[in-house]
C-alpha positions, 0 to 999 in steps of 0.5 A: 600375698596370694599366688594366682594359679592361672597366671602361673599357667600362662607363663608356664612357657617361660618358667620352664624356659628359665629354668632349663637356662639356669640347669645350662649355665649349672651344668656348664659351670659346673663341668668347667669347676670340675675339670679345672678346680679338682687338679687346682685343689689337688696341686694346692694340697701337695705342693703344701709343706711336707707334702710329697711334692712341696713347692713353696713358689707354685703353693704360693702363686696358686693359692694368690690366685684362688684368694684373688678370684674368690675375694671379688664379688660376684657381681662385680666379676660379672661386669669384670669379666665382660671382655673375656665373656665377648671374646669366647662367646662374642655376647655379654649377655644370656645363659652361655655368656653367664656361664664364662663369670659362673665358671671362673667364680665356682672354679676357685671355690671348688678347688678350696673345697677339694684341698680341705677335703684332702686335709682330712685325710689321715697323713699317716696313710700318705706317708705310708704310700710314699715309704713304699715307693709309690708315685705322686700320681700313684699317691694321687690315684690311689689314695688321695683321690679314694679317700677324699671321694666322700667329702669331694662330693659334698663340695660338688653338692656345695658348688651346685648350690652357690652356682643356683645363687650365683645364677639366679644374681646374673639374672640381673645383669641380662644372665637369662635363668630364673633370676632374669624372670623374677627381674623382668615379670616379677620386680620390673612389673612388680608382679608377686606371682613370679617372685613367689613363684621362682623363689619356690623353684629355687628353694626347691631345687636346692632341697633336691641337690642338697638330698641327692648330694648327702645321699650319694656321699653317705653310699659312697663313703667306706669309712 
């Protein structure tokens, strides 16, 4: 199966344009997953039992909720969530209306993520915060969050990763990105070239995330 150059360049327009729409939905979803799931994980951890701030009611209820959301495919959240998506963005379909089912789908994720990574951190030293009579943002700002940063930023590296899948699925269902171009000039015209073509992209661009993501863990990592 050979790739024709010259039908690359001609639609080079549209490839560039699909991928600056999959970088939009990214960056969108991935803020909304940062802003939200990083206090979501942080709460999940300390209210767990023999945390500082064990809370069984509040534990539980979050925790419901984050199984709930991440139990349901992806696709079907999309088609789920179709109402919400038409009352913030008022459309159902393009890069702004993909990233409202990207961002409630990355923002439980992440939130896992955050809590395992503060699981590895060494009890002793939160025990240690708390004898001294720091307090729980002290704790959070001081300790949780230093010691985690690490492993925190391989689950940003990771989010990124399932968001550049998740993106590419709502191209599907008219998401905009390079998932909607390999549909509509790849499958739909059953044109090889394009799917070659952004299949490439999207090997590509995760090998650079997954780099950029290791490298700035290891520099950031003082253990």
């Amino acid at each position: 199966m050979g790739i024709d150059i010259q039908h690359v360049i001609e639609l080079w327009p549209d490839i560039l344009k699909a991928f600056g729409e999959t970088m939009y939905m990214i960056g969108i979803s991935l803020t909304v997953a940062i802003v939200i799931g990083l206090p979501l994980g942080i709460v999940l951890f300390i209210t767990d039992r023999g945390l500082f701030l064990e809370n069984r009611i509040i534990k539980g209820m979050l925790g419901f909720i984050v199984n709930m959301v991440r139990s349901i495919p992806f696709i079907i959240l999309l088609v789920a969530l179709i109402p919400l998506t038409k009352l913030l963005v008022d459309s159902t379909i393009g890069p702004a209306a993909a990233s409202v089912s990207l961002s409630v789908a990355a923002t439980p994720f992440f939130a896992r993520i955050v809590e395992t990574s503060l699981r590895e951190i060494d009890k002793g030293v939160i025990e240690a915060a708390v004898a001294v009579g720091a307090t729980p943002w002290m704790i959070i700002k001081d300790v949780l969050l230093p010691e985690s940063k690490s492993s925190i930023v391989q689950g940003v590296t990771m989010t990124i990763i399932s968001l550049v899948a998740y993106s590419a699925m709502a191209g599907v269902v008219g998401g905009g990105g390079i998932g909607d171009l390999a549909i509509r000039f790849g499958y739909y015209r059953y044109d090889n070239t394009i799917m070659v073509v952004t299949v490439v992209i999207l090997i590509v661009l995760v090998q650079i995330i997954q780099q950029l993501g290791d490298w700035t863990s290891k520099a950031i990592d003082k253990r």
